[in-house]
N, CA, C and O atoms as a DFTB+ gen file, in Angstrom:
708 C
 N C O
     1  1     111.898     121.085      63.265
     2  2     113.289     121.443      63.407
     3  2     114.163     120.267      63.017
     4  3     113.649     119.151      63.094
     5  1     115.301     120.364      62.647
     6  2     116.218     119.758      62.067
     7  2     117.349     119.566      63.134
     8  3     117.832     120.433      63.862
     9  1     117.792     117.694      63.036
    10  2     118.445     117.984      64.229
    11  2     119.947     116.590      62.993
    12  3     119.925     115.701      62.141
    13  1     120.918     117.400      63.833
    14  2     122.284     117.196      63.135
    15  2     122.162     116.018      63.227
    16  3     121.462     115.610      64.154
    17  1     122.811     115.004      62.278
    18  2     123.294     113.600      62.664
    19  2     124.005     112.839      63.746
    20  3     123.712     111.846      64.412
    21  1     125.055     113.655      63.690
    22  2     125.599     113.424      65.726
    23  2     125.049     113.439      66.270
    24  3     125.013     112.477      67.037
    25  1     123.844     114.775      66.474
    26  2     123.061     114.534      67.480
    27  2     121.999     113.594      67.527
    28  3     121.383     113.467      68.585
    29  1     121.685     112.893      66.499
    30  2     120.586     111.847      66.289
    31  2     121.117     110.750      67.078
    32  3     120.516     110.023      67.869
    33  1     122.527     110.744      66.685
    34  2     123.329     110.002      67.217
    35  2     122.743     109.650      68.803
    36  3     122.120     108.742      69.354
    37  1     123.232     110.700      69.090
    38  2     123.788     111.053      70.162
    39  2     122.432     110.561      71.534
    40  3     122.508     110.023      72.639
    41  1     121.264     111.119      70.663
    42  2     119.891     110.313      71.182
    43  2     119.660     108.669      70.886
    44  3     119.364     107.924      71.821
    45  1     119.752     108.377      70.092
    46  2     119.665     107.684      69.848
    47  2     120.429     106.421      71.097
    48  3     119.880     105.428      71.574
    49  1     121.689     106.885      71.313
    50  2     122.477     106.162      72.495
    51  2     122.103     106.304      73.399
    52  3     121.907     105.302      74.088
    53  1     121.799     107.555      73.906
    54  2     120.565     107.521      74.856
    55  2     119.415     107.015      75.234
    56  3     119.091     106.780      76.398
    57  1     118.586     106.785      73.993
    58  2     117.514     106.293      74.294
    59  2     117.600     104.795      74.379
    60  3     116.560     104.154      74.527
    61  1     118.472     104.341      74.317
    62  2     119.215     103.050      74.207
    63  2     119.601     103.065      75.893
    64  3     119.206     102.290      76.764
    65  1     120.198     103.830      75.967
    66  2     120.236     103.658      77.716
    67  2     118.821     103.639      78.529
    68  3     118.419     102.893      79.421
    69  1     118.349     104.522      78.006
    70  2     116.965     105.257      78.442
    71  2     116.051     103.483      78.924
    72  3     115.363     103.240      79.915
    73  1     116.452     102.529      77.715
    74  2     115.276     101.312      77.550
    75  2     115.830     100.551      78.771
    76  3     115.198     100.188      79.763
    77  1     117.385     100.354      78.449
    78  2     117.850      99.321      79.748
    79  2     117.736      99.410      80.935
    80  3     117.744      98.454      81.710
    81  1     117.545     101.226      81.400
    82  2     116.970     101.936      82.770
    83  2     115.657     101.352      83.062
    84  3     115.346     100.717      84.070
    85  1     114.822     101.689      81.907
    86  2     113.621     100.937      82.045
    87  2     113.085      98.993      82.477
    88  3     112.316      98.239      83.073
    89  1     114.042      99.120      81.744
    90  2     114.442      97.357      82.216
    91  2     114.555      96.920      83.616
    92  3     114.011      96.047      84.293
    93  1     115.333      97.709      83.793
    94  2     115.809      97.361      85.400
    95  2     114.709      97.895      86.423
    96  3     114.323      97.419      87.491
    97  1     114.367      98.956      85.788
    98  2     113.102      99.157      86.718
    99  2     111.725      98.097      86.913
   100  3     111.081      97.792      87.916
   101  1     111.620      97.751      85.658
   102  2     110.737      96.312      85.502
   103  2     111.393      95.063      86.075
   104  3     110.736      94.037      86.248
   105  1     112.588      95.141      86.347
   106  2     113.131      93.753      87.245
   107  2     112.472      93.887      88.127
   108  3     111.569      93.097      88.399
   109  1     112.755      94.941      88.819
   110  2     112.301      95.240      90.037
   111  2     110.711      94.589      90.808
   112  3     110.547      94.115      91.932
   113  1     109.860      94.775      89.850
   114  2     108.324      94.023      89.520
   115  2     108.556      92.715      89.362
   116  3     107.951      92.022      90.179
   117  1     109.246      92.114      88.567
   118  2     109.626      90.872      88.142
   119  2     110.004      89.982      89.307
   120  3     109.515      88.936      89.735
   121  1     110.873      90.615      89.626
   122  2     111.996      90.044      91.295
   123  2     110.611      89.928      92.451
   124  3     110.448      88.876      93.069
   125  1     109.647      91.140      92.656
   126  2     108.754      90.726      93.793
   127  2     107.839      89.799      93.301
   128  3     107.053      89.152      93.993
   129  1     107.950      89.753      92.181
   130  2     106.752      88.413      92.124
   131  2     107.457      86.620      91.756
   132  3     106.790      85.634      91.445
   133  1     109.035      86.710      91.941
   134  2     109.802      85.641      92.366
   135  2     109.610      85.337      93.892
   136  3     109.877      84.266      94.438
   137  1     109.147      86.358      94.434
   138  2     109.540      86.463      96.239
   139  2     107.919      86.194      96.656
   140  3     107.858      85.287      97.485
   141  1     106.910      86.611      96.387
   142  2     106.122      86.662      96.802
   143  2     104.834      86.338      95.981
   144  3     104.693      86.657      94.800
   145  1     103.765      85.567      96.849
   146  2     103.162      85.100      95.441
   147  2     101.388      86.474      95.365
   148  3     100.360      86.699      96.004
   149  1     101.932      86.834      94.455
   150  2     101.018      87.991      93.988
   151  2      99.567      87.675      93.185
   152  3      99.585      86.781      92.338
   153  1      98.252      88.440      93.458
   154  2      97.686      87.905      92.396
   155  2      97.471      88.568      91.005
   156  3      97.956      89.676      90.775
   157  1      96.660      87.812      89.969
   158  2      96.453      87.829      88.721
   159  2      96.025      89.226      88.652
   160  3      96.763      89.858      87.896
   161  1      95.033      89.979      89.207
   162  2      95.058      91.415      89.207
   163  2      95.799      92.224      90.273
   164  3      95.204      93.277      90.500
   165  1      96.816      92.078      90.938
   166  2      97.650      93.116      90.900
   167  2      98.995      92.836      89.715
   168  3      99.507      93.574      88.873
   169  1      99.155      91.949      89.968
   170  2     100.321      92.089      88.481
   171  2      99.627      92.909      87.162
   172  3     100.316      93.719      86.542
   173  1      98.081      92.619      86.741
   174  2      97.945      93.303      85.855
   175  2      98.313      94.615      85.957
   176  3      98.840      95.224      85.026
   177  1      97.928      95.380      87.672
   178  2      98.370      97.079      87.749
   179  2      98.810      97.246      87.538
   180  3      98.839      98.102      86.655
   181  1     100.371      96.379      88.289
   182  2     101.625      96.694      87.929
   183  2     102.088      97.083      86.323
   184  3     102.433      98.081      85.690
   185  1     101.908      95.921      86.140
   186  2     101.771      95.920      84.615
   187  2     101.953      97.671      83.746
   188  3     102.819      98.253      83.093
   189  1     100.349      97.997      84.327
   190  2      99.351      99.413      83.771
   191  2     100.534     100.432      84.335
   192  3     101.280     101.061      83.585
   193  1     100.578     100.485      85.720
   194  2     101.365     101.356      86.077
   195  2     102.962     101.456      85.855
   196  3     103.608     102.453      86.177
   197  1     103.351     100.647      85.443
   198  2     104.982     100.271      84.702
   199  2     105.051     101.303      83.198
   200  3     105.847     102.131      82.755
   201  1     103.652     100.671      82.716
   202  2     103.730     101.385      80.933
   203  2     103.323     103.119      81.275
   204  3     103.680     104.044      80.546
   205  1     102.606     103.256      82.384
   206  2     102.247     104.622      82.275
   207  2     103.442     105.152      82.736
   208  3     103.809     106.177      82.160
   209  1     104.198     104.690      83.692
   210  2     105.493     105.263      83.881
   211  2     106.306     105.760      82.986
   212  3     106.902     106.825      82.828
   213  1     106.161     104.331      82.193
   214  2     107.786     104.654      80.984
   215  2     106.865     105.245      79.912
   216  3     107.437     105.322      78.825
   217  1     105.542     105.703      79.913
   218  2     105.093     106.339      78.807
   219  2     105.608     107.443      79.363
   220  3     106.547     107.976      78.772
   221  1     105.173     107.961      80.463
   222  2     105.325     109.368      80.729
   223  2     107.518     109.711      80.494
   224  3     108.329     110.529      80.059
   225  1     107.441     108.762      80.974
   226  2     109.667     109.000      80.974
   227  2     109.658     109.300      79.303
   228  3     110.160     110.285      78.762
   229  1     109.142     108.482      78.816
   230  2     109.110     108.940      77.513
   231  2     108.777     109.886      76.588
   232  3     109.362     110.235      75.562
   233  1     107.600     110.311      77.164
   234  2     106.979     111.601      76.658
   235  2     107.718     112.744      77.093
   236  3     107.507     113.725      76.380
   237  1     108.706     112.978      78.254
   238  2     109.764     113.769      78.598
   239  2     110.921     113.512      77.609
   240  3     111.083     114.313      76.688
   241  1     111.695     112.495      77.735
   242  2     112.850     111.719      76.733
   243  2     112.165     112.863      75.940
   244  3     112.347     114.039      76.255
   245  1     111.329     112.472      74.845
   246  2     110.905     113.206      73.437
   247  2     111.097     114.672      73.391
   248  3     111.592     115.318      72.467
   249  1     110.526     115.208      74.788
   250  2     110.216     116.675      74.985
   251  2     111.539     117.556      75.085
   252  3     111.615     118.683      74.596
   253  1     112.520     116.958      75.733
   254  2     113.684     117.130      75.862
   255  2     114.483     117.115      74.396
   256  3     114.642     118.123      73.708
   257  1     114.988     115.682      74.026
   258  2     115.769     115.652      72.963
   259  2     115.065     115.846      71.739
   260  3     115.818     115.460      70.845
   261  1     113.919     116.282      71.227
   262  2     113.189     116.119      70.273
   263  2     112.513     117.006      70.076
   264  3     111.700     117.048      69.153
   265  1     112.725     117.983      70.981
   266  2     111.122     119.214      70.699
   267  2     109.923     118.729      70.782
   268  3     109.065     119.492      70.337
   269  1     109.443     117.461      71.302
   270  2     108.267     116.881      71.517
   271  2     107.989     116.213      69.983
   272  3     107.007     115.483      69.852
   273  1     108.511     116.371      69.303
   274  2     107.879     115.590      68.054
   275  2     108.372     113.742      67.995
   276  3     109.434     113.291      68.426
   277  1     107.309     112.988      67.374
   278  2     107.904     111.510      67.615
   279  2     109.143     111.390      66.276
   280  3     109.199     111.709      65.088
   281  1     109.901     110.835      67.135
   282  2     111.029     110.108      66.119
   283  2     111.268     109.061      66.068
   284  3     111.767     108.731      67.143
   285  1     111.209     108.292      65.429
   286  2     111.119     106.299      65.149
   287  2     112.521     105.924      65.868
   288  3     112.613     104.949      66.614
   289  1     113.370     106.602      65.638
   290  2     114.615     106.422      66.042
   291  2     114.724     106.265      67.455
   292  3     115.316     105.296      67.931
   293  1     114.244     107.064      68.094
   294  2     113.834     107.381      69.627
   295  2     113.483     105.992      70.146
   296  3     114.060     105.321      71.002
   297  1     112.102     105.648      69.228
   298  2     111.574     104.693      69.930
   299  2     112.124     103.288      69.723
   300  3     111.958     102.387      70.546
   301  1     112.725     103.164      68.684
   302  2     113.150     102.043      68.401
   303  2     114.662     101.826      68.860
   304  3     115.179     100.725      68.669
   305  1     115.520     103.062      69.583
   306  2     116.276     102.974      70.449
   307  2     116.207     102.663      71.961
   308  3     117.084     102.269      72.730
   309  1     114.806     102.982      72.171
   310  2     114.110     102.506      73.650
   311  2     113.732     101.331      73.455
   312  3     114.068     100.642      74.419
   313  1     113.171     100.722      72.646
   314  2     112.670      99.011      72.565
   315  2     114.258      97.793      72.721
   316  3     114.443      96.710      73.277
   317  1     115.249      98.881      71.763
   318  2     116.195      97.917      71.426
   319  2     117.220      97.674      73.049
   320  3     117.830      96.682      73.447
   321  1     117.049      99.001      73.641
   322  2     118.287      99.153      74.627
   323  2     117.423      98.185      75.735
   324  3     118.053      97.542      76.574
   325  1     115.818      98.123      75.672
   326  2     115.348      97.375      76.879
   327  2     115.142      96.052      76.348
   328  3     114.637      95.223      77.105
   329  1     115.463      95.694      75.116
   330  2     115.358      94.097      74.749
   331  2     116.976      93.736      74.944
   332  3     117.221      92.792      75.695
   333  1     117.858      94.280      74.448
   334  2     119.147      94.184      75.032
   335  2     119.358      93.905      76.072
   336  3     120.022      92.876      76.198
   337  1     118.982      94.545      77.199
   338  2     118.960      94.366      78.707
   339  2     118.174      93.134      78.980
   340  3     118.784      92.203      79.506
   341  1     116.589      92.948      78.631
   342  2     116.346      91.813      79.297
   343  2     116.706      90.539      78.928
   344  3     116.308      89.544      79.533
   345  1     117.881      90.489      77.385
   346  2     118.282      89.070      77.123
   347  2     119.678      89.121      77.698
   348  3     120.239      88.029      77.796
   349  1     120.182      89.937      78.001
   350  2     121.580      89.688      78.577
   351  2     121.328      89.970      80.532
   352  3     120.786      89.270      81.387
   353  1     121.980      91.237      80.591
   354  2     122.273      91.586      82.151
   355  2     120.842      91.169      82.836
   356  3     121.005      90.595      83.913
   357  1     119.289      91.360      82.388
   358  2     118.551      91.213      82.764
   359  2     118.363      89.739      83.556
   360  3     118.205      89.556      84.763
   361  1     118.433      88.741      82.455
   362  2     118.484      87.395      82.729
   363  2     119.576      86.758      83.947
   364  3     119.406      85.874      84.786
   365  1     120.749      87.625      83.633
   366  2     121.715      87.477      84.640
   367  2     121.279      87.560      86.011
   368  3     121.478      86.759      86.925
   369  1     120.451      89.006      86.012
   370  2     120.170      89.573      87.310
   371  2     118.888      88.575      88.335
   372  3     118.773      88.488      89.557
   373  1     118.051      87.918      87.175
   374  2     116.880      87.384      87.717
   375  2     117.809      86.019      87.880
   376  3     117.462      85.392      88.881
   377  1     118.634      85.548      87.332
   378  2     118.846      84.232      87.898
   379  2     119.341      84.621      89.583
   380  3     118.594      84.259      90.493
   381  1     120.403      85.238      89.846
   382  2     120.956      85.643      90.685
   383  2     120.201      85.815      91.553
   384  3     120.405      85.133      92.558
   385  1     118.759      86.982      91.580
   386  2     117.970      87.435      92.311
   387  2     117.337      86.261      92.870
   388  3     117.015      86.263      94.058
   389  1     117.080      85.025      91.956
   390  2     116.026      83.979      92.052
   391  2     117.026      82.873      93.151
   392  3     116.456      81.978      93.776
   393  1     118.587      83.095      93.267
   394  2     119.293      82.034      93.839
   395  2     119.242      83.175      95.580
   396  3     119.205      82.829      96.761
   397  1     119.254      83.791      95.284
   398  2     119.589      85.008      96.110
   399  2     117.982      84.655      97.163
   400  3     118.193      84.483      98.363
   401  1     116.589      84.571      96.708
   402  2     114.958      84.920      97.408
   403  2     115.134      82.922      97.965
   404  3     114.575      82.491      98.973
   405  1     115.971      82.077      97.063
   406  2     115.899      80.701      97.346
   407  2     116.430      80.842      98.966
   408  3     115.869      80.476      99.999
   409  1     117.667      81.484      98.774
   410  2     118.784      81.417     100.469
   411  2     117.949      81.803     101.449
   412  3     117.718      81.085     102.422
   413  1     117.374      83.087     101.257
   414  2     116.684      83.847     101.932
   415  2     115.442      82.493     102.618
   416  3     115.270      81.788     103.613
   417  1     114.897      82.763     101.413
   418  2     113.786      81.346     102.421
   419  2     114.261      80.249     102.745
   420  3     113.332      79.735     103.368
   421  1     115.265      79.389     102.740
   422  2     115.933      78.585     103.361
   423  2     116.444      79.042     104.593
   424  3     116.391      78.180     105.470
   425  1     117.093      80.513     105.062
   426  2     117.675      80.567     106.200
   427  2     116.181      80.664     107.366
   428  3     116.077      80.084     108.447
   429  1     115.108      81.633     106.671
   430  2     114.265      81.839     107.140
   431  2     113.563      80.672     107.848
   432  3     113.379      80.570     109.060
   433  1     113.124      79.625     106.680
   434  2     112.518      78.624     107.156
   435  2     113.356      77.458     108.504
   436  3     112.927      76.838     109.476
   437  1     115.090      77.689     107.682
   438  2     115.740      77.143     109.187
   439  2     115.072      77.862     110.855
   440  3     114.714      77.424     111.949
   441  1     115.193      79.054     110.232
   442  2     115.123      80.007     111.649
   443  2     113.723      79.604     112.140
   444  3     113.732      79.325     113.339
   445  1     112.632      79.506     111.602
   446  2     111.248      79.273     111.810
   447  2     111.061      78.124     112.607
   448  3     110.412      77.993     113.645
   449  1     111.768      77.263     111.924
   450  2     111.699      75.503     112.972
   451  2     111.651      75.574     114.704
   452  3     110.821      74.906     115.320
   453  1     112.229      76.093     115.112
   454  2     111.966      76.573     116.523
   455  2     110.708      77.012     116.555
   456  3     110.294      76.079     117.242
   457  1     109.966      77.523     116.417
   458  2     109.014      78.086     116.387
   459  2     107.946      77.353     116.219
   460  3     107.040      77.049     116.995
   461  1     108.205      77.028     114.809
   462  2     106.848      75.932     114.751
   463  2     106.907      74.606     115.662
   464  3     105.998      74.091     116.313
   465  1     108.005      74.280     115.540
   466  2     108.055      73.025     116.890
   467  2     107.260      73.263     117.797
   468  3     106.266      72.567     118.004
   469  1     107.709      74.700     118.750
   470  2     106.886      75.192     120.570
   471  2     105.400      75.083     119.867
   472  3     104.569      74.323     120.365
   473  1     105.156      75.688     118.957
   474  2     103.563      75.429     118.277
   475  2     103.114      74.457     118.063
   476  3     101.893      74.556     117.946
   477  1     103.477      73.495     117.941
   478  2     102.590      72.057     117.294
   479  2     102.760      71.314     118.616
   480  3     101.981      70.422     118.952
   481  1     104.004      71.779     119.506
   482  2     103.793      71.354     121.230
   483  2     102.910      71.802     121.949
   484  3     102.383      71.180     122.872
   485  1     102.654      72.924     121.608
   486  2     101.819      73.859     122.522
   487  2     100.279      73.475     121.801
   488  3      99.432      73.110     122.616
   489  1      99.984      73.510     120.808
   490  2      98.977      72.893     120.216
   491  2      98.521      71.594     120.946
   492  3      97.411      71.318     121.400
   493  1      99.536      70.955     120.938
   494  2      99.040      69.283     121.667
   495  2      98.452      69.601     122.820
   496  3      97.264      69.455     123.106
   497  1      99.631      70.202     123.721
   498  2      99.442      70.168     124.519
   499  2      97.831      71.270     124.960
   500  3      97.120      71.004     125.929
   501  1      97.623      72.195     124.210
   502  2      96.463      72.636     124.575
   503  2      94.703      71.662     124.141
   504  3      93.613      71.834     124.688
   505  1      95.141      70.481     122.749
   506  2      94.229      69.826     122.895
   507  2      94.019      68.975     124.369
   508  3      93.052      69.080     125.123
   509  1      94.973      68.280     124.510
   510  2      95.064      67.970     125.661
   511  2      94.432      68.385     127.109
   512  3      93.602      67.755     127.763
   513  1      94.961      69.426     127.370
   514  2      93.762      69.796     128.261
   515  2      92.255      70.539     127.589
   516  3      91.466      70.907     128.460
   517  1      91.980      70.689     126.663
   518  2      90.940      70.829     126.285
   519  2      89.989      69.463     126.697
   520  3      88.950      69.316     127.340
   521  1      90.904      68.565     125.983
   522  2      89.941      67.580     126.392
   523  2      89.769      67.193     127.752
   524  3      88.667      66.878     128.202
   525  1      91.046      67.207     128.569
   526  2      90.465      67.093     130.027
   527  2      89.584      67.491     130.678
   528  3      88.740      66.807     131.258
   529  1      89.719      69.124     130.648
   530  2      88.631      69.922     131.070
   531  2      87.144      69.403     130.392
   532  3      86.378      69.112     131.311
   533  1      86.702      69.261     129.438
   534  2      85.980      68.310     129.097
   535  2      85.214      67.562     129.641
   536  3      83.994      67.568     129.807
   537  1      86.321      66.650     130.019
   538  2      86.070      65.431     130.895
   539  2      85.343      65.452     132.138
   540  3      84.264      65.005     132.527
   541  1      86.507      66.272     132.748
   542  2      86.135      66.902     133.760
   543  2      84.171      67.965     134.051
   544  3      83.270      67.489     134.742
   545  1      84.110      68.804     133.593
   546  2      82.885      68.947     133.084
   547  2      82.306      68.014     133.001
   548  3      81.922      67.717     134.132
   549  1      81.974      67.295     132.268
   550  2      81.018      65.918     132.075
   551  2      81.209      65.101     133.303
   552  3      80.288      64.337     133.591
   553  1      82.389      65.143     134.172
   554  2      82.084      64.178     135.179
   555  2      81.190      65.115     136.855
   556  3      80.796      64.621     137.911
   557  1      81.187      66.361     136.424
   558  2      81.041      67.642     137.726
   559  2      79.547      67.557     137.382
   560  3      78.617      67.635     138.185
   561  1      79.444      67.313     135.519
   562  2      77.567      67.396     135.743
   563  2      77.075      65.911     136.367
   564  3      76.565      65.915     137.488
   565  1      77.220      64.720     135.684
   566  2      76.627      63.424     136.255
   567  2      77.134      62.816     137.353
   568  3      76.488      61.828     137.702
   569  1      78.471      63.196     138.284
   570  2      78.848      62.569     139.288
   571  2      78.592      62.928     140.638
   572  3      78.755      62.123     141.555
   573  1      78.106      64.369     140.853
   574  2      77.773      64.199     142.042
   575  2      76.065      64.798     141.601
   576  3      75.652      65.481     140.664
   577  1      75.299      64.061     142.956
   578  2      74.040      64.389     143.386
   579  2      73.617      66.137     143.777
   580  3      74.542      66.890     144.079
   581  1      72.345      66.604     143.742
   582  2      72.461      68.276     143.956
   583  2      71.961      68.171     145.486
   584  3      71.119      67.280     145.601
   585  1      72.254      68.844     146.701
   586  2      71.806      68.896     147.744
   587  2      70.466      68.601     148.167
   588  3      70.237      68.061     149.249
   589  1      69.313      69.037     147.115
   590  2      68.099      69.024     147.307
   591  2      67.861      67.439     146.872
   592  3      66.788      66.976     147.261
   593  1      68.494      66.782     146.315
   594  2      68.336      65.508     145.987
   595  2      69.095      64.414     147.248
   596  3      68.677      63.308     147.592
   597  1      70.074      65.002     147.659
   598  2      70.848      64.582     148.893
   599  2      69.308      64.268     149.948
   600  3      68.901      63.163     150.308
   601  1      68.670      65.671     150.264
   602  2      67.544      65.540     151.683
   603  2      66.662      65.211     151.030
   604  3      65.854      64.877     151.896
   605  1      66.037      64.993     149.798
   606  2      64.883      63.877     149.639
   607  2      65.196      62.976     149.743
   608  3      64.203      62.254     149.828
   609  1      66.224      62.326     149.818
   610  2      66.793      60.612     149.526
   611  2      66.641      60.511     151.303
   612  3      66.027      59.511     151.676
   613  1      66.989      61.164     152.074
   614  2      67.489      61.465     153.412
   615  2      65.946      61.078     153.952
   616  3      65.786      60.087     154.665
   617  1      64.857      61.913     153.567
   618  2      63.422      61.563     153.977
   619  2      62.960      60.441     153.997
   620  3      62.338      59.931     154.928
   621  1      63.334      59.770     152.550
   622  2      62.760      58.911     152.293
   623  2      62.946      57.503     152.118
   624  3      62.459      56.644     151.384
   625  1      64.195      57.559     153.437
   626  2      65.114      56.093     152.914
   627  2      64.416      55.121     153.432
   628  3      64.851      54.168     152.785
   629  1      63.474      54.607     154.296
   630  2      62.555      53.758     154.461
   631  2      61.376      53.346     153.497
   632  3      60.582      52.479     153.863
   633  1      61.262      53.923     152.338
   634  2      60.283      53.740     151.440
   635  2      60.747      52.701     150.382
   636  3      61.748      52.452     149.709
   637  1      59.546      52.245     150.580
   638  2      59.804      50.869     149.199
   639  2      58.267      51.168     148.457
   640  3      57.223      51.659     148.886
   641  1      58.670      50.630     147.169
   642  2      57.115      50.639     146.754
   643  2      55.814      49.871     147.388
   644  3      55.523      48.684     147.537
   645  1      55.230      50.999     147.660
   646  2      53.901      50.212     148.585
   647  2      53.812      50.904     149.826
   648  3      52.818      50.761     150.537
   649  1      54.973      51.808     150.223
   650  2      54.683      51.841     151.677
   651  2      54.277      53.444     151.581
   652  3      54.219      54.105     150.544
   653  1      54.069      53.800     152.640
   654  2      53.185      55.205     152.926
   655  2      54.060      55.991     153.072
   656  3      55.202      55.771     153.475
   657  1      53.427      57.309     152.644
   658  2      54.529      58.588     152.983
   659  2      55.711      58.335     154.340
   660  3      56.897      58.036     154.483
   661  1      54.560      58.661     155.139
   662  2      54.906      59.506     156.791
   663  2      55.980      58.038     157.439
   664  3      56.409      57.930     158.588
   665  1      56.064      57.647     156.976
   666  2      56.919      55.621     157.818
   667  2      58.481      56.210     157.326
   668  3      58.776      56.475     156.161
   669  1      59.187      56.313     158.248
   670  2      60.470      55.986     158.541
   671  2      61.171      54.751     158.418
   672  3      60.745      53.617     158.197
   673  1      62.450      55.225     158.621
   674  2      63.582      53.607     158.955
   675  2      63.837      53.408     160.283
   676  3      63.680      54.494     160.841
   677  1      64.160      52.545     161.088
   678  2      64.744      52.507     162.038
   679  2      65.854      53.530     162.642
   680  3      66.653      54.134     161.926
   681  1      65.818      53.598     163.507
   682  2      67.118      54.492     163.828
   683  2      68.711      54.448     164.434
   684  3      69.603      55.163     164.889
   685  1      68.356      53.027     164.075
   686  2      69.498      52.135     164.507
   687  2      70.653      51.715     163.128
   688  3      71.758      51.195     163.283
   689  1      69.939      52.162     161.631
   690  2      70.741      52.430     160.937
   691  2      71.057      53.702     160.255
   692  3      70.439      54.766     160.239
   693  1      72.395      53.269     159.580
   694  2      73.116      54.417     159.343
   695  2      72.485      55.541     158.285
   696  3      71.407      55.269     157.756
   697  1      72.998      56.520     158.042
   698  2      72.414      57.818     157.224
   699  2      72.928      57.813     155.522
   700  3      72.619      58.566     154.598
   701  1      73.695      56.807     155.570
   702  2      74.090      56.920     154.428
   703  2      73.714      55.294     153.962
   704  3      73.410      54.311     154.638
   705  1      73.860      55.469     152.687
   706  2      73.865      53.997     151.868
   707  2      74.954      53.564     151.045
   708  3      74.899      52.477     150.471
């Protein structure tokens, strides 16, 4: 089918809009990976799933203004309107966006300082008694004697080497040493 010159036109300006829509939708991808640090295979998805998007917007675009048949015009009105966009408004938008994710983590990280402070206090302070308790432990095992060691010592406080079981101490001294 044969389509009037105006109306070639007329797509043509469209599809020129059509690219810079697309643009902005790819900021969008662009901007979260200013904000957040993403890895090497999900950006590739993104990537995959960005082109299958604007393939499919496109394969409508065509179906619509075109009767489905390809027209160079089409496409080279979609390349031009989204290279347009990302050297002008685009660039604009990512600087902005990029001064805009800077504030953001600056207020954030102000706000955070409280926070991490009680933490690196509370940290100390929990090595701190970690190690006491510790201490403590180690002094509950070697510092005191066990009861059963208490009444053998108790039996046998008259013994020196050499002397016989059954021989006592006097009883005129004390129970303790």
């Amino acid at each position: 089918m044969a389509i009037a010159i105006t109306e070639q036109t007329a797509v043509f300006f469209h599809s020129l809009l059509l690219g810079a829509v697309l643009g902005c939708f790819y900021d969008l991808f662009r901007i979260t990976r200013i904000a957040f640090v993403i890895p090497a295979l999900l950006v590739l998805v993104e990537d995959l799933l960005f082109f299958l998007f604007s393939s499919i917007v496109l394969f409508g675009f065509m179906l619509e203004n075109s009767y489905g048949q390809v027209r160079y015009f089409i496409l080279l009105g979609m390349v031009l309107g989204w290279t347009i966009y990302y050297f002008t408004l685009g660039s604009l938008v990512m600087k902005c966006s990029a001064r805009i994710i800077r504030a953001v983590r600056g207020v954030l990280a102000f706000l955070w300082r409280p926070f991490a402070w009680a933490g690196r206090k509370l940290g100390r302070a929990g090595r701190v008694f970690e190690k006491t308790m510790q201490n403590t432990a180690v002094r509950m095992k070697t510092g005191l004697k066990s009861r059963v060691e208490m009444m053998y010592n108790r039996g046998n406080r008259g013994q020196k080497d050499g002397d016989s079981v059954g021989q006592t101490e006097p009883e005129n001294q004390p129970l303790l040493h």
